[in-house]
N, C-alpha and C positions, 0 to 999 in steps of 0.2 A: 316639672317646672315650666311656666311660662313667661318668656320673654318678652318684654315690650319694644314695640315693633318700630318705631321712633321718640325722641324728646317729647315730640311734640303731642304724640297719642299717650304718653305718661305722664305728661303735665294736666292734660285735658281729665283724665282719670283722677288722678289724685287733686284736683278742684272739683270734681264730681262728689268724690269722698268726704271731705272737709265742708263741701256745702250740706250733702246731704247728713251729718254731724251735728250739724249747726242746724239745722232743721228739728232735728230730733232733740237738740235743747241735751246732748251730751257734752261731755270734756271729754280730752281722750282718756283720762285715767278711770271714766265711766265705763270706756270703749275696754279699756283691759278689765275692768270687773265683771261685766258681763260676758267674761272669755272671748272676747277678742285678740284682735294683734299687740303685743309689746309696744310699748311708747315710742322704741327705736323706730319698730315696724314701722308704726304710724305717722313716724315725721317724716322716715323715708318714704314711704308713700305721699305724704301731703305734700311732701315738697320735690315730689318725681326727684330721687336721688338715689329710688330702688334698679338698681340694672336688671331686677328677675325679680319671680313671686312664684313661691310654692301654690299649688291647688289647695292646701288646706288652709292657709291665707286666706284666698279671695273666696273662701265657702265661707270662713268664718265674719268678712268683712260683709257678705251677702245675708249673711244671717242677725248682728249685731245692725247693722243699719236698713235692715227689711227689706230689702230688696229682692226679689224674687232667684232662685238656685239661677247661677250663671251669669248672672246680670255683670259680675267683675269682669270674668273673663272674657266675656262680646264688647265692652270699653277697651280692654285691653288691646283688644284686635283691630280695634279701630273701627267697631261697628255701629252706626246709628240707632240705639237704643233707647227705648221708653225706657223711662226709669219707673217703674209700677213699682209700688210698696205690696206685699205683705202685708197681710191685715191681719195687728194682733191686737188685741182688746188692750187698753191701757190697765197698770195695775196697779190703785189706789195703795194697797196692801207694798208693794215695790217699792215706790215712794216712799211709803214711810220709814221702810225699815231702814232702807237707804239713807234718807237724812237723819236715823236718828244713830244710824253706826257710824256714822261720818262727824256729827255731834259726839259721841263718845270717841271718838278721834280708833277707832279697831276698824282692821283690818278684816275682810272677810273670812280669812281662815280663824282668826280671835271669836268674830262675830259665830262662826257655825259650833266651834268648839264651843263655847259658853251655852248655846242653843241644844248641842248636842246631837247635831247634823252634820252632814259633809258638804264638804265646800260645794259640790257641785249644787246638794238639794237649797241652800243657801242662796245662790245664782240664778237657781230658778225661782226662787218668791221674789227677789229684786225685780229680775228681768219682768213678771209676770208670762211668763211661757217655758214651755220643756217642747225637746227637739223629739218626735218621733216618726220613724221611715224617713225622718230626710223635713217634714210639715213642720212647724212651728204652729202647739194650741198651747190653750190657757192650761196655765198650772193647778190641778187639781189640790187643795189642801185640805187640813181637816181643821174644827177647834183647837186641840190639843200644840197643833206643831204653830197654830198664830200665835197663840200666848205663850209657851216655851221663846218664838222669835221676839215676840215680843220686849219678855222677860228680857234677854240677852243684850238689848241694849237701850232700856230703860226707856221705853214708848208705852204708853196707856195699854193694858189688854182690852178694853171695852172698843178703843178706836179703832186699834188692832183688825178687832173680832168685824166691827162692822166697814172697814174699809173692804177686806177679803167677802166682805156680803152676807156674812157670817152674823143672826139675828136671835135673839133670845136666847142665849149664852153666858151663864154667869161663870167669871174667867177663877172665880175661888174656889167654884165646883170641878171645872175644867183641871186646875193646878192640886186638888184635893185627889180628884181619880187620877192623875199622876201618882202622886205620894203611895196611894194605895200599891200600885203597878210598880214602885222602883224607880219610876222616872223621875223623881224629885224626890228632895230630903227637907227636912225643918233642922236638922240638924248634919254638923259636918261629917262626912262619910270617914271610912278609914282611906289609909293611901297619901302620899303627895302630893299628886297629881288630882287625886279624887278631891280634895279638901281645896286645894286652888281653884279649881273649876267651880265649885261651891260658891268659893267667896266670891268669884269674880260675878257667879249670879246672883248674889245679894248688896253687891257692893253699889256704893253711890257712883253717878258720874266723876267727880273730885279724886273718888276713892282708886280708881280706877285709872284714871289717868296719873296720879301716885305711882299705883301700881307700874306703870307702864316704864317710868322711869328710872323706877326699882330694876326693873326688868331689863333697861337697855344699860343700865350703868354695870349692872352684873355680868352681864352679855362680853363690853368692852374689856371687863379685868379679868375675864375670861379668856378671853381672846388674846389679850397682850400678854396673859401669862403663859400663853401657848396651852394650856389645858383643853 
């Protein structure tokens, strides 16, 4: 853990944070989806009201706002610091997916489960990078997993296909060698679980957001039944 060494060097840092945030055109609850700090984290922080900060804090606050391994922890110390970015290629394909799960009002574990990915791989198409040795490069994908994300939360596959760079791809053949392989159905699977996942990848936006409240009104009478 490291402690901040006065007010005044934690204020100076958490307006370093909050600027550089706001540079990057994030909100904080951008700042948690792309695994960063909790919202609490982050107000404490913004608003120097943290008395300490775990190491895996200020890696992950160096990492969501690009700032080079350390860069937290020499602010915290009270050190004179360049603030160098990280150079990560923006991600067209992030973007989108982003505003269109945020349009369909799901949440990123909703968004990968309908996808059929884990939340992490999820995080890295948004983000446009995966963390490897410690580096931050561009996220490697393929046809098959854009239009699957695509699919997921009702964004074009063609836009999709060509935001990710991704050229001469027709997404009917793409979603067809699926069907072949098991990764997709034209009709509902067996299972609960399986048949929900289903619907929720055919369903309309309206449908879905229905759904949603299907879902949170069951949740509550659930809950106060003690069940």
């Amino acid at each position: 853990m490291t402690a901040a060494s006065s007010n005044e060097t934690q204020a100076r840092f958490g307006d370093a944070v909050r600027a550089r945030r706001l540079e990057l055109n994030l909100t904080q609850d951008d700042v948690v989806d792309l695994d960063g700090p909790s919202l609490g984290t982050q107000r404490s922080i913004e608003n120097a009201h943290a008395a300490s900060y775990q190491s895996k804090t200020l890696q992950s606050i160096d990492r969501v706002l690009r700032w080079k391994p350390g860069t937290s922890s020499k602010l915290l110390r009270g050190e004179l610091v360049a603030l160098e970015s990280v150079e990560v290629p923006s991600s067209s394909l992030g973007s989108l997916l982003r505003e269109g799960r945020k349009a369909a009002g799901l949440s990123i574990r909703a968004a990968a489960r309908s996808a059929g990915f884990s939340e992490g791989r999820w995080r890295q198409l948004e983000a446009g990078y995966e963390v490897r040795s410690g580096v931050q490069v561009p996220v490697n994908t393929t046809a098959s997993t854009v239009v699957q994300a695509a699919g997921a939360v009702a964004v074009d596959a063609d836009e999709a296909l060509h935001a990710a760079g991704i050229e001469g791809v027709d997404p009917e053949a793409v979603r067809g060698a699926g069907q072949g392989s098991g990764e997709a159905q034209k009709s509902p699977p067996e299972g609960a679980i399986d048949s929900l996942i289903w619907s929720v990848r055919t369903a309309s936006i309206a449908d879905l957001r229905r759904l949603r409240d299907v879902v949170d009104t069951a949740l509550a009478i659930r809950t106060e039944g003690g069940q």
